[in-house]
N, CA, C and O atoms as CSV, one atom per row, in Angstrom:
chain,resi,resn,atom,element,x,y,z
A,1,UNK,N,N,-9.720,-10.756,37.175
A,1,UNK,CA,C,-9.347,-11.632,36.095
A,1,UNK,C,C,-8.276,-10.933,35.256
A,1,UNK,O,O,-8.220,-9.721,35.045
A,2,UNK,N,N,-7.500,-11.796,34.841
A,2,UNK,CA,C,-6.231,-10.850,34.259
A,2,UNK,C,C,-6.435,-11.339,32.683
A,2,UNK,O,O,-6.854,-12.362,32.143
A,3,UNK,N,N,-5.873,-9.957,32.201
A,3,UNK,CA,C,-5.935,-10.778,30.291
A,3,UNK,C,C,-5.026,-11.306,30.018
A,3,UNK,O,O,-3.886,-11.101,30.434
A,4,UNK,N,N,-5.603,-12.529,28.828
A,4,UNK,CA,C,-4.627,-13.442,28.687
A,4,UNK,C,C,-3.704,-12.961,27.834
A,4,UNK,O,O,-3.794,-11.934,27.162
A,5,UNK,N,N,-2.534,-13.969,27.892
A,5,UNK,CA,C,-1.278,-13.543,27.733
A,5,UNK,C,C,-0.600,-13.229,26.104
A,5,UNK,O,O,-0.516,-14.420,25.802
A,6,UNK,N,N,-0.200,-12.685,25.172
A,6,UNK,CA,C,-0.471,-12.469,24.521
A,6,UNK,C,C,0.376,-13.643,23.256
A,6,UNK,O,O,1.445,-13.900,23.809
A,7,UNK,N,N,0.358,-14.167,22.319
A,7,UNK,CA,C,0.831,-15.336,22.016
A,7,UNK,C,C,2.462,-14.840,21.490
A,7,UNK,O,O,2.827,-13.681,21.289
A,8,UNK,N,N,3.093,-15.807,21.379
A,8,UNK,CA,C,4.555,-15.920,20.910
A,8,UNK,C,C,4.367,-15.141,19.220
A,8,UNK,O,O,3.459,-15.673,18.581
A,9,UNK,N,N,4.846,-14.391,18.731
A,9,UNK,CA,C,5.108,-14.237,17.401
A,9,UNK,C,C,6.197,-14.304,16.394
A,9,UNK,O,O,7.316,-13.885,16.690
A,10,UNK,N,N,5.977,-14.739,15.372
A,10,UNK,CA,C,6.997,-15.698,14.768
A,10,UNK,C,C,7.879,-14.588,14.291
A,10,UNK,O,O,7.786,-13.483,14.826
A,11,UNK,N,N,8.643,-14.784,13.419
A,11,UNK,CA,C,9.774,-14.026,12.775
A,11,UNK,C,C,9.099,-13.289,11.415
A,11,UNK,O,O,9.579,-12.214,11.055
A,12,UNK,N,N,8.224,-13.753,10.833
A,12,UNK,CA,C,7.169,-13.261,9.998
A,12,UNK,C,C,6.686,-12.454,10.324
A,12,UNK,O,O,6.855,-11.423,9.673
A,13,UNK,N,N,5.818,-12.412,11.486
A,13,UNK,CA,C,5.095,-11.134,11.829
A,13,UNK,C,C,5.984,-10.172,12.409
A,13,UNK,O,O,5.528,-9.040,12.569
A,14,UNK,N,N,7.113,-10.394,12.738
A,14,UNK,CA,C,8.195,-9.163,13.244
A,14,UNK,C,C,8.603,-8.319,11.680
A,14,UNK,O,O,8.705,-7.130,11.379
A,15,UNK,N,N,8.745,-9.469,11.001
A,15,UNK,CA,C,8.440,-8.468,9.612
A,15,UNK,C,C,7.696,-7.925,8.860
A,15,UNK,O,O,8.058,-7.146,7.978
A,16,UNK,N,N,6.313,-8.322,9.146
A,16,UNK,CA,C,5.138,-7.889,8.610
A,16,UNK,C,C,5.244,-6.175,9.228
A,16,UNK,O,O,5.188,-5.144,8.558
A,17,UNK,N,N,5.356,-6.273,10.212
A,17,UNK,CA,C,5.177,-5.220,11.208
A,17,UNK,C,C,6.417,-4.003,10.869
A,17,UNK,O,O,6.179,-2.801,10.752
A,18,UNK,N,N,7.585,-4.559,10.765
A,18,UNK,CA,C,8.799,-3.858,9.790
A,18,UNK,C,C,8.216,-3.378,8.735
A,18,UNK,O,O,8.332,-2.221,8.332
A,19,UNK,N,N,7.598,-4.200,8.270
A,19,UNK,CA,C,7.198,-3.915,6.472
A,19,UNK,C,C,6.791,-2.492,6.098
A,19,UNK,O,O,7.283,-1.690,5.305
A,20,UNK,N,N,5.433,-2.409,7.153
A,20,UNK,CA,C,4.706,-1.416,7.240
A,20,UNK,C,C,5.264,0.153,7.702
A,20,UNK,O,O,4.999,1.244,7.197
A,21,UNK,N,N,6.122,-0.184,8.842
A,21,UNK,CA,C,7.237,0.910,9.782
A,21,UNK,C,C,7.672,1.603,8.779
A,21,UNK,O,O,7.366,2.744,8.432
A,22,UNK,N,N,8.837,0.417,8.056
A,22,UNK,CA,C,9.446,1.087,7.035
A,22,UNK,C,C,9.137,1.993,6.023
A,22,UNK,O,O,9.792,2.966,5.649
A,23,UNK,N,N,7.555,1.364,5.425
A,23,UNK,CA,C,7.528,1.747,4.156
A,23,UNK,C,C,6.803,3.166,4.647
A,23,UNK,O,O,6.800,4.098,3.843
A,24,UNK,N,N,6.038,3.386,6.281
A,24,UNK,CA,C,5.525,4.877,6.404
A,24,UNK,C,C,6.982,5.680,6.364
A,24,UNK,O,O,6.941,6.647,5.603
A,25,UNK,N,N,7.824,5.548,6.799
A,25,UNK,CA,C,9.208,6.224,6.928
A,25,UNK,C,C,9.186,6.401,5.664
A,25,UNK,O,O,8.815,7.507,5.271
A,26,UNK,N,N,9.496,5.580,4.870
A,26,UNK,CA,C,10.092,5.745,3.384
A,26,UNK,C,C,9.171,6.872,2.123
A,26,UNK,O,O,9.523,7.482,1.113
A,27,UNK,N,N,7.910,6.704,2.847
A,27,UNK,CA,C,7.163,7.894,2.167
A,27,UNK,C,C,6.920,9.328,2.581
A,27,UNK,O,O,6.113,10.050,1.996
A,28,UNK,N,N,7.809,9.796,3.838
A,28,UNK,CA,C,8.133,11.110,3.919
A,28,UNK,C,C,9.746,11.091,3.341
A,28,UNK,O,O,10.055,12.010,2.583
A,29,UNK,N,N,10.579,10.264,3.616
A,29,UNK,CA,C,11.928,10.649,2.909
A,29,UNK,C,C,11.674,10.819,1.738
A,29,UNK,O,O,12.188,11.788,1.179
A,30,UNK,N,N,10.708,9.833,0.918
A,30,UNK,CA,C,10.625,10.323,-0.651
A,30,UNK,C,C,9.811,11.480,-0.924
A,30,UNK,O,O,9.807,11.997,-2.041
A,31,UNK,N,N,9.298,11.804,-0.207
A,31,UNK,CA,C,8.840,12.939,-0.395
A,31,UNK,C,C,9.284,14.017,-0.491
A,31,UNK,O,O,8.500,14.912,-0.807
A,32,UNK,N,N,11.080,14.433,-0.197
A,32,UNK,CA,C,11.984,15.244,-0.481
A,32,UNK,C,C,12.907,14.567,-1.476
A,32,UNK,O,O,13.913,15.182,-1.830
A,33,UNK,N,N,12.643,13.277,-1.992
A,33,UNK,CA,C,13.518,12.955,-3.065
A,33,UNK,C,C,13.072,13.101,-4.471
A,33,UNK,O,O,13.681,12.928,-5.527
A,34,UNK,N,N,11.947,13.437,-4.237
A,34,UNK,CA,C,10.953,14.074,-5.778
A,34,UNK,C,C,11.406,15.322,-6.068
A,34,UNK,O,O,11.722,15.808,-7.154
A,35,UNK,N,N,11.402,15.859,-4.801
A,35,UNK,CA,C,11.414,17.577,-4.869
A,35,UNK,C,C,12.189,18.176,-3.905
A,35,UNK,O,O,11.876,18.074,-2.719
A,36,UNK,N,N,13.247,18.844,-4.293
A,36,UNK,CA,C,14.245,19.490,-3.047
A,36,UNK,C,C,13.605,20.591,-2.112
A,36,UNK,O,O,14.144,21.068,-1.113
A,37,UNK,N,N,12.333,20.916,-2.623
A,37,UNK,CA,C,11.345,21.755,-2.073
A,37,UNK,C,C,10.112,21.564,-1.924
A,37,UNK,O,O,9.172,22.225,-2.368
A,38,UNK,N,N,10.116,20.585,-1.247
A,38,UNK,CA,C,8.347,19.780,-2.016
A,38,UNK,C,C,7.245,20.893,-1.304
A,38,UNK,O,O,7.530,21.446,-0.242
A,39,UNK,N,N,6.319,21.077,-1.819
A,39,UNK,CA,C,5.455,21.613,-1.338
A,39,UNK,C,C,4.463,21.443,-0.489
A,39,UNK,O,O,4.263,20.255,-0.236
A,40,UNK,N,N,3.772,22.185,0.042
A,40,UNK,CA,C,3.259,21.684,1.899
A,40,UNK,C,C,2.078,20.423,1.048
A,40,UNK,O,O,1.771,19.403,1.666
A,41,UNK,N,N,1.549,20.674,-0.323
A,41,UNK,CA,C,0.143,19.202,-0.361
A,41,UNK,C,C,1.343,18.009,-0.352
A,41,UNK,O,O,1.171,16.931,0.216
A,42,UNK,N,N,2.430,18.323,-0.980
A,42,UNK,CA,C,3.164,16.976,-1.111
A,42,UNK,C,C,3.925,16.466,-0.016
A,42,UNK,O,O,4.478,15.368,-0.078
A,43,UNK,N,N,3.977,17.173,0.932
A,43,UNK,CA,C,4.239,16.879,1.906
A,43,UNK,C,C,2.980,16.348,2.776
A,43,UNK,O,O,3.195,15.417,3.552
A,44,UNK,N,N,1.662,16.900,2.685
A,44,UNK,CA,C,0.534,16.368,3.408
A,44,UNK,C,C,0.232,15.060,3.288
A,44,UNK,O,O,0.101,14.111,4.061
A,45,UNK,N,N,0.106,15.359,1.398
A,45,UNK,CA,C,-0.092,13.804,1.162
A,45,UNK,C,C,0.874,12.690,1.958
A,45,UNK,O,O,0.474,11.841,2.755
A,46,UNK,N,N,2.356,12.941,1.494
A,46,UNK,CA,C,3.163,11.809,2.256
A,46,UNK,C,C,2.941,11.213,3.463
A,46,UNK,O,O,3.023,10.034,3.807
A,47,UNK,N,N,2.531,12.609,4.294
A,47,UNK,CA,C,2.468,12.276,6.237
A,47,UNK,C,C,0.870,11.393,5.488
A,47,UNK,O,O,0.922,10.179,5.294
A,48,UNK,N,N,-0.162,12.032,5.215
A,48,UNK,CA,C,-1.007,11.114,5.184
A,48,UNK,C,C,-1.186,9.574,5.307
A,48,UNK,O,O,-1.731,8.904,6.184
A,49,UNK,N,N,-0.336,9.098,3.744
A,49,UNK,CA,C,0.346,8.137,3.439
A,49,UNK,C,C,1.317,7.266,4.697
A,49,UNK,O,O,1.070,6.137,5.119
A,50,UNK,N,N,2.089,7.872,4.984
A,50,UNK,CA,C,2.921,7.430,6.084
A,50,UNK,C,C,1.776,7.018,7.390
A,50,UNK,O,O,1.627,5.843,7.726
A,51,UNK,N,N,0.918,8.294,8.131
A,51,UNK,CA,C,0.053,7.371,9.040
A,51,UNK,C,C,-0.643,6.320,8.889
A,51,UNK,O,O,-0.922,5.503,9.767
A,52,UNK,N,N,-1.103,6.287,7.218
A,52,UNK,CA,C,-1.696,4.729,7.458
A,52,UNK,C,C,-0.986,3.383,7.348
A,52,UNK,O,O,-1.525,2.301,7.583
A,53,UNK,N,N,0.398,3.580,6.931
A,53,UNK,CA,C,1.298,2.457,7.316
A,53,UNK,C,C,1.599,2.511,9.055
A,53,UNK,O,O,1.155,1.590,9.741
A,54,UNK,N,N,2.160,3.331,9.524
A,54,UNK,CA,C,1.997,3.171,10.286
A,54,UNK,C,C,1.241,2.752,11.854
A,54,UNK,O,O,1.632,2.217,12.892
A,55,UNK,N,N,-0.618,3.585,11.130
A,55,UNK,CA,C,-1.262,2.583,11.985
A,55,UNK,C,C,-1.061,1.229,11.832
A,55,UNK,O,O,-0.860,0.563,12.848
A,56,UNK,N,N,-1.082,0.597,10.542
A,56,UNK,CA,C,-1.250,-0.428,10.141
A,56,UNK,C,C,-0.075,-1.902,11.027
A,56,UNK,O,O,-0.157,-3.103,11.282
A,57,UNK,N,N,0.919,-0.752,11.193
A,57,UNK,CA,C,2.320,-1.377,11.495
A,57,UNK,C,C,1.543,-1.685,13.009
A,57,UNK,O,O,1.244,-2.818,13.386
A,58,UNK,N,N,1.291,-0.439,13.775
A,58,UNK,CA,C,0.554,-0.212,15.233
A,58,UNK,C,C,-0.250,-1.157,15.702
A,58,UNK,O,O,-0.087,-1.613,16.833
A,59,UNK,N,N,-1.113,-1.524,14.978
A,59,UNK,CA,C,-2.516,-2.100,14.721
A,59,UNK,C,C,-1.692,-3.818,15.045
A,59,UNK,O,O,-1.893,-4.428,16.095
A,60,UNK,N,N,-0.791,-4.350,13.925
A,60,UNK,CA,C,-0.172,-5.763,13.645
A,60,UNK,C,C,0.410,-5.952,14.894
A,60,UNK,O,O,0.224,-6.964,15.571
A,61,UNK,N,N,1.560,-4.405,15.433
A,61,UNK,CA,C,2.157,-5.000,16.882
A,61,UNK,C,C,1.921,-5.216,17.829
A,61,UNK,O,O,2.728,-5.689,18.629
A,62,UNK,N,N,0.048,-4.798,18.229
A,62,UNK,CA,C,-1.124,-5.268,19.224
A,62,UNK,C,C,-1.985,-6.356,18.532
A,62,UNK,O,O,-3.015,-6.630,19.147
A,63,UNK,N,N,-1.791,-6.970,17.482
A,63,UNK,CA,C,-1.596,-8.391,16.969
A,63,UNK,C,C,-3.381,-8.097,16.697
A,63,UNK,O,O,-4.260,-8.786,17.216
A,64,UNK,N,N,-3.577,-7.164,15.963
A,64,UNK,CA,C,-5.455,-7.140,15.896
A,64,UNK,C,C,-5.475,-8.029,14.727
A,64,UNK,O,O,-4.452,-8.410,14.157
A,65,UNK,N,N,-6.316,-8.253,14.489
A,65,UNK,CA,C,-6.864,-9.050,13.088
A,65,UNK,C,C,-7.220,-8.174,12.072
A,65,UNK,O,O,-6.770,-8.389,10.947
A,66,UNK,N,N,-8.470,-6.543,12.415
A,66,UNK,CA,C,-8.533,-6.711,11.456
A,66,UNK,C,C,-7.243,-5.948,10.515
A,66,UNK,O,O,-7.360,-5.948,9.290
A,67,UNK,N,N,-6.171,-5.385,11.087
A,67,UNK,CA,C,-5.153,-5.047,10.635
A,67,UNK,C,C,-4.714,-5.984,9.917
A,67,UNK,O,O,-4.190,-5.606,8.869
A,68,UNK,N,N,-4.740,-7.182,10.119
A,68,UNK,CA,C,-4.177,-7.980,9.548
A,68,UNK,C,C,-4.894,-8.318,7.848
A,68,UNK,O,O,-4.458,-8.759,6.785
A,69,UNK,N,N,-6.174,-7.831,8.354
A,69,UNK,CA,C,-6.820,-8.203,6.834
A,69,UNK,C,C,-6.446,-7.026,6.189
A,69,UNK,O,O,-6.287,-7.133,4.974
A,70,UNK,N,N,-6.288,-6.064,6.628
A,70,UNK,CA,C,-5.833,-4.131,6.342
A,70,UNK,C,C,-4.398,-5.058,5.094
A,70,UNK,O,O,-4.290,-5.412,3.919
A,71,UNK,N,N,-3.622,-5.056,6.332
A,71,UNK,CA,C,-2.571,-5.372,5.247
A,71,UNK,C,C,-2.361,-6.615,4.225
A,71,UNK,O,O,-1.443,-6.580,3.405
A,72,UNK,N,N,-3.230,-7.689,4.308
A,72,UNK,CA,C,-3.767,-8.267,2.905
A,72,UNK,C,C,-3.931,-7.696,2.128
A,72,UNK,O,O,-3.164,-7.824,1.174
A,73,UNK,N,N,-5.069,-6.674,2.048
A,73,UNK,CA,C,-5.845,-6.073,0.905
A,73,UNK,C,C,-4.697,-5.004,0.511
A,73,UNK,O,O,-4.213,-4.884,-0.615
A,74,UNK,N,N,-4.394,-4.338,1.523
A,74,UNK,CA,C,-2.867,-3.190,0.950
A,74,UNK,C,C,-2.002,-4.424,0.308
A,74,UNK,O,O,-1.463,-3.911,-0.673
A,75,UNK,N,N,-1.764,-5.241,0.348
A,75,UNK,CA,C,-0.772,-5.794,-0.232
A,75,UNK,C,C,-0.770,-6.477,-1.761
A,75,UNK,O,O,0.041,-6.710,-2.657
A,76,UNK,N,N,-2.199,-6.648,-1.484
A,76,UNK,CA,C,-2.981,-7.184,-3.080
A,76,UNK,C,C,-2.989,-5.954,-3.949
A,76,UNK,O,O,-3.067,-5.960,-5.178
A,77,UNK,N,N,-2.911,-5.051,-3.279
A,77,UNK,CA,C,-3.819,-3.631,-4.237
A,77,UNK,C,C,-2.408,-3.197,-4.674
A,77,UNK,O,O,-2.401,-2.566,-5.731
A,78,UNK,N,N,-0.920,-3.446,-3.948
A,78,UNK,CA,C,0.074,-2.753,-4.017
A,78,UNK,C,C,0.443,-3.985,-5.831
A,78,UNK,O,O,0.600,-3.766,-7.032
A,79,UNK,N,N,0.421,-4.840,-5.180
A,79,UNK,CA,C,0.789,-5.771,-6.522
A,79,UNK,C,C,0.140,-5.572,-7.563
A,79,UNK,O,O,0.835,-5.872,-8.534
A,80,UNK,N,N,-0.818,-5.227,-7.836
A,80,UNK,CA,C,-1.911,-5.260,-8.641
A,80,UNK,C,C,-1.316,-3.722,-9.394
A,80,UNK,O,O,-0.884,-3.484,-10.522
A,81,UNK,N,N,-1.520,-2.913,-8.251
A,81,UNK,CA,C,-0.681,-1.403,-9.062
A,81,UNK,C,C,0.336,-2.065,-9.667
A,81,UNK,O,O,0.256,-2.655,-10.744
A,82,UNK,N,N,1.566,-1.940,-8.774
A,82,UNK,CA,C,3.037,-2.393,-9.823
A,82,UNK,C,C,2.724,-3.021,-10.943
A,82,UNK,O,O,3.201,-2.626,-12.007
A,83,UNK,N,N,1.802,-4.190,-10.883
A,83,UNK,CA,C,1.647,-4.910,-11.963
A,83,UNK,C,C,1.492,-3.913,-13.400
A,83,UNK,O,O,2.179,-4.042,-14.414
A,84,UNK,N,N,0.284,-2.793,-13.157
A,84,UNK,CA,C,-0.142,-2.248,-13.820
A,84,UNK,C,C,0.666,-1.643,-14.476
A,84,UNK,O,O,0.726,-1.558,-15.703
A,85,UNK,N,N,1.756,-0.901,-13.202
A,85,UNK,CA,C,2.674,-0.017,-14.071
A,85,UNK,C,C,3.814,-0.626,-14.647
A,85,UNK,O,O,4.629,0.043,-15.282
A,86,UNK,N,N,3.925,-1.766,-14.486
A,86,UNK,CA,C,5.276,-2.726,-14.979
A,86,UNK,C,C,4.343,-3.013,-16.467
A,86,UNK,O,O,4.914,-2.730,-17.520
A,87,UNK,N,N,3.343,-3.406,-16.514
A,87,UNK,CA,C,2.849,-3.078,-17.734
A,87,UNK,C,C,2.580,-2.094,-18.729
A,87,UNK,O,O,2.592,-2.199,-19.956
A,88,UNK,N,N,2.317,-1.052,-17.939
A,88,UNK,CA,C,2.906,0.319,-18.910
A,88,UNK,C,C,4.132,0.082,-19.291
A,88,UNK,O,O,4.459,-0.230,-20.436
A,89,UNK,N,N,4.998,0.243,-18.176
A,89,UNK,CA,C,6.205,0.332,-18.513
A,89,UNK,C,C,6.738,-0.632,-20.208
A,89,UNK,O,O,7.002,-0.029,-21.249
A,90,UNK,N,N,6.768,-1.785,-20.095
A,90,UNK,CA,C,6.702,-2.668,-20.826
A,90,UNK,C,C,6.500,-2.660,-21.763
A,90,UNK,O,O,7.212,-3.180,-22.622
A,91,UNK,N,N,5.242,-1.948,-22.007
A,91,UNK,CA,C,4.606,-1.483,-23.687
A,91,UNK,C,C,5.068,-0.588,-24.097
A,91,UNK,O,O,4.921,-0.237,-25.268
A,92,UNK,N,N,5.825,0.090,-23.156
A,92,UNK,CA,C,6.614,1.537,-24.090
A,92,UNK,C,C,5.533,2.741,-23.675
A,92,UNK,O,O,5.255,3.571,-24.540
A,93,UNK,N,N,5.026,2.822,-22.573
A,93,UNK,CA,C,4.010,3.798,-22.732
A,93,UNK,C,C,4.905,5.153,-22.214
A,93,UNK,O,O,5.706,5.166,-21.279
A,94,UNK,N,N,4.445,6.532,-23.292
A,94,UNK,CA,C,5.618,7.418,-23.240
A,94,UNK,C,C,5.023,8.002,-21.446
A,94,UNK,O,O,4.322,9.003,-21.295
A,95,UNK,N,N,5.436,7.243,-20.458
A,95,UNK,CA,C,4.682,7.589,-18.756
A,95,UNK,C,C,5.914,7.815,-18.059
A,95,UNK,O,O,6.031,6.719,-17.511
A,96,UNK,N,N,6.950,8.504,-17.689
A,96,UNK,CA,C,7.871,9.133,-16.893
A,96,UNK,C,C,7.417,8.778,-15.242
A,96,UNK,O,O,6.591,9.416,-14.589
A,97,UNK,N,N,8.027,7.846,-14.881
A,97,UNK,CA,C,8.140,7.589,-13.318
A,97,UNK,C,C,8.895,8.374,-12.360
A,97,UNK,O,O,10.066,8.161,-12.674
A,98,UNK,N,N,8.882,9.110,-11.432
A,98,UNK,CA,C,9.525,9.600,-10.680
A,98,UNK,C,C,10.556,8.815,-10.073
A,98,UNK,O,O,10.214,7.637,-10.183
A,99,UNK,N,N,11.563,8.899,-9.535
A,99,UNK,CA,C,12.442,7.679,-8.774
A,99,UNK,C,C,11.872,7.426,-7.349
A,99,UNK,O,O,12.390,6.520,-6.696
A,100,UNK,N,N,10.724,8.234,-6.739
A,100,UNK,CA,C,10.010,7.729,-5.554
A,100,UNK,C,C,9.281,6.172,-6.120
A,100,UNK,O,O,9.587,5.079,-5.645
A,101,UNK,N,N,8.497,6.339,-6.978
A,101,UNK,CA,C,7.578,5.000,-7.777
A,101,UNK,C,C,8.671,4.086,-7.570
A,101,UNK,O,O,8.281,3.271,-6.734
A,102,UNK,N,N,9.916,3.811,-7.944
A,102,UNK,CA,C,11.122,3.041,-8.256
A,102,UNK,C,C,11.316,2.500,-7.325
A,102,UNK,O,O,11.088,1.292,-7.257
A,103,UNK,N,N,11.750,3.124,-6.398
A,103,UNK,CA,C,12.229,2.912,-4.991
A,103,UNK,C,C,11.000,2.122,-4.044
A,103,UNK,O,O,11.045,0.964,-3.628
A,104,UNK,N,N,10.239,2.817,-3.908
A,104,UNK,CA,C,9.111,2.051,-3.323
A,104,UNK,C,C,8.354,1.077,-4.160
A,104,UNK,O,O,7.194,1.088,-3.749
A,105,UNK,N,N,8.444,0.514,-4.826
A,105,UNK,CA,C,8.148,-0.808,-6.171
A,105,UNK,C,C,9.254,-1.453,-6.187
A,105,UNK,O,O,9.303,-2.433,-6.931
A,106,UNK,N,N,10.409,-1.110,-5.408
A,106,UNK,CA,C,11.486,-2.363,-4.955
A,106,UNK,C,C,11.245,-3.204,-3.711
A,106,UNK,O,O,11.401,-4.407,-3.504
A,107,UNK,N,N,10.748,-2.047,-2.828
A,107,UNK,CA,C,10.515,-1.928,-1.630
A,107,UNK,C,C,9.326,-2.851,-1.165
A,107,UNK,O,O,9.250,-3.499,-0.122
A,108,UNK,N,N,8.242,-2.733,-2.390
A,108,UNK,CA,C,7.002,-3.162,-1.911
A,108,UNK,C,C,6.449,-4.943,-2.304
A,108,UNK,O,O,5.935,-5.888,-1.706
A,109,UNK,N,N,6.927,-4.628,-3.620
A,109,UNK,CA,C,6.671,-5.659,-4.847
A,109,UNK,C,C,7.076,-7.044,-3.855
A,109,UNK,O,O,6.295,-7.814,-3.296
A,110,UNK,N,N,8.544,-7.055,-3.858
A,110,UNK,CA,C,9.435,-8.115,-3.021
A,110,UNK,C,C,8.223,-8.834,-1.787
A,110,UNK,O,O,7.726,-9.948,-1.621
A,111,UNK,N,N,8.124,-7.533,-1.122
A,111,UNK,CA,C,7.945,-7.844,0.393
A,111,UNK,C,C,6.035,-7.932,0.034
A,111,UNK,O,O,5.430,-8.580,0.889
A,112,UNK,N,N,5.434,-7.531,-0.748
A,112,UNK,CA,C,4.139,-7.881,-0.380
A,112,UNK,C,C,3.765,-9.646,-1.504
A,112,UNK,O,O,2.787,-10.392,-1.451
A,113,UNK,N,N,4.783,-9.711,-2.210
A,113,UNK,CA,C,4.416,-10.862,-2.780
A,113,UNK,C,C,5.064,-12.031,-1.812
A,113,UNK,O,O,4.457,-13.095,-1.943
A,114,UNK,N,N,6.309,-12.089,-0.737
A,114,UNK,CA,C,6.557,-12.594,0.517
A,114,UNK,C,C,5.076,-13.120,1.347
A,114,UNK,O,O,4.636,-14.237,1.619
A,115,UNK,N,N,4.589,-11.754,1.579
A,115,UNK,CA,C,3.537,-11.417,2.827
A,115,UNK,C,C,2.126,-11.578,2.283
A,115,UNK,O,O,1.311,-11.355,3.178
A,116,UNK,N,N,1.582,-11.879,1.168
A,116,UNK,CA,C,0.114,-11.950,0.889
A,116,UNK,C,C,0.101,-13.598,1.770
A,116,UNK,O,O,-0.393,-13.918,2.851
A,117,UNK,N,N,0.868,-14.377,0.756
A,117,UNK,CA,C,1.070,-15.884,1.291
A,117,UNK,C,C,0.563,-16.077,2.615
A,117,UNK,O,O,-0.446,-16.639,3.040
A,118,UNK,N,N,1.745,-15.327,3.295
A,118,UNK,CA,C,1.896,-15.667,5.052
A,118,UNK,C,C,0.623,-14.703,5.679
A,118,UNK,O,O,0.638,-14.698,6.910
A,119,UNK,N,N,-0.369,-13.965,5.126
A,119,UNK,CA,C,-1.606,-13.174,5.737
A,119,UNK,C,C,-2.787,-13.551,5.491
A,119,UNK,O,O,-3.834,-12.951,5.737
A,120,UNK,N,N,-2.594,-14.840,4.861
A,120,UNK,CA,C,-3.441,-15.426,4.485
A,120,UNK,C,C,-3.429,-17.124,5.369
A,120,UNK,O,O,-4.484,-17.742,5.514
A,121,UNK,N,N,-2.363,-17.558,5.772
A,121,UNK,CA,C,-2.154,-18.554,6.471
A,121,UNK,C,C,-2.376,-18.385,7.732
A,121,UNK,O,O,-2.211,-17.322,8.330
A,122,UNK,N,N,-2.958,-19.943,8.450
A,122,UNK,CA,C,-3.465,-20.004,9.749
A,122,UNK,C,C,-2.323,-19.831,10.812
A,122,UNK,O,O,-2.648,-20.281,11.911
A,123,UNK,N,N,-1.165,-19.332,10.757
A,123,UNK,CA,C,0.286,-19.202,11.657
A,123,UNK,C,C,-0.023,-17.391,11.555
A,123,UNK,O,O,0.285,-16.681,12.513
A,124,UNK,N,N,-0.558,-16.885,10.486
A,124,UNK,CA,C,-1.031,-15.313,10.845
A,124,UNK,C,C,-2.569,-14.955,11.742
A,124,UNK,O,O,-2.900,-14.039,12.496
A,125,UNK,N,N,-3.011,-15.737,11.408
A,125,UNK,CA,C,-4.158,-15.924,11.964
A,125,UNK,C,C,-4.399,-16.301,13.662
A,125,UNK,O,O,-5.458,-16.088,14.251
A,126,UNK,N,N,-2.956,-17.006,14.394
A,126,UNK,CA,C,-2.684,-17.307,14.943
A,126,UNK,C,C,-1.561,-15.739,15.906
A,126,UNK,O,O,-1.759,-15.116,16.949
A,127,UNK,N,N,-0.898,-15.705,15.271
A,127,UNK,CA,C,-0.118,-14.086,15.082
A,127,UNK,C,C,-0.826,-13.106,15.561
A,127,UNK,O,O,-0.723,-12.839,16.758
A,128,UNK,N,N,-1.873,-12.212,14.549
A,128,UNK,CA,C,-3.167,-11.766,14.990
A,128,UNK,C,C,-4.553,-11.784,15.337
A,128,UNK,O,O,-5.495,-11.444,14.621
A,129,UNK,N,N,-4.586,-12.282,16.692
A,129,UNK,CA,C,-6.006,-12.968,16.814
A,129,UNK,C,C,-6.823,-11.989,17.933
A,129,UNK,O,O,-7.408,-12.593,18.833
A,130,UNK,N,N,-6.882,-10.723,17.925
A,130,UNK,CA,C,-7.208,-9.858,19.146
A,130,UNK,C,C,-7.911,-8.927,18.270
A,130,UNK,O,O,-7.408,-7.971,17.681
A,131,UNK,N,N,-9.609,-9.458,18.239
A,131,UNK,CA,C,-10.626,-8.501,17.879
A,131,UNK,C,C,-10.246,-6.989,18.636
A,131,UNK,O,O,-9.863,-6.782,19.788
A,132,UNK,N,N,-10.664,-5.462,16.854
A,132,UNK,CA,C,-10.376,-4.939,17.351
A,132,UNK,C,C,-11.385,-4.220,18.950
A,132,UNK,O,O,-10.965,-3.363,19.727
A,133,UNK,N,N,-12.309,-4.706,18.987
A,133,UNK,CA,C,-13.115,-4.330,19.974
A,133,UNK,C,C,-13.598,-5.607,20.584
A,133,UNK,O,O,-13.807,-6.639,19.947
A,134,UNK,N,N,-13.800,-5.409,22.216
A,134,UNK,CA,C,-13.792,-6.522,23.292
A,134,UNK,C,C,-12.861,-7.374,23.339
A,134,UNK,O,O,-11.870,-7.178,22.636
A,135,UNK,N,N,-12.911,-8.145,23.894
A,135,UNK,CA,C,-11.601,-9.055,24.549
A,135,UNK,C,C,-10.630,-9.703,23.266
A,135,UNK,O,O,-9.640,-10.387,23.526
């Protein structure tokens, strides 16, 4: 018996899947844009950081589901931060952002308020439908 074939995916999930790529990349480059010498935790942390986008990215381009709920909840939690700190920001709170925060809160904000919508709709659901265990 052969497995079935795996479904067409839209132009959405080619970016969902970007989304994630990118933003693990983007958290080891910033990780030398904080610090011209960053140090080996800040560097750990980043790779850390970076593998779980990247599973995440991994996970979406074998179209699993529950990746797909993975990057819902990362995407709620990412808005919810910014929110927070766009509210510091706002009130004047004397809080110094690094230009990594900046950069990736351009990066994220945009694209996860795009992508909660579409990870929540039955065309993602459709996208990723391959429990991660058994058929």
């Amino acid at each position: 018996m052969e497995p079935a074939p795996a479904p067409a995916r839209s132009s959405a999930a080619f970016l969902a899947i970007a989304f994630f790529a990118l933003s693990g990349a983007l958290e080891i480059v910033l990780a030398f844009a904080d610090a011209p010498r960053p140090s080996f935790e800040a560097l750990w942390e980043a790779l850390g950081q970076a593998v779980l986008h990247g599973l995440l990215a991994a996970g979406l381009w074998r179209g699993y589901a529950l990746c797909r709920s993975l990057a819902l909840v990362y995407c709620l939690a990412a808005l919810v931060t910014y929110a927070v700190v766009l509210a510091l920001a706002l009130g004047g709170a004397p809080v110094r952002f690094p230009p990594s925060v900046v950069v990736k809160s351009l990066l994220q904000v945009p694209s996860c308020a795009l992508l909660v919508p579409w990870l929540r709709s039955p065309a993602a659901g459709r996208a990723f439908p391959r429990p991660l265990v058994g058929r």
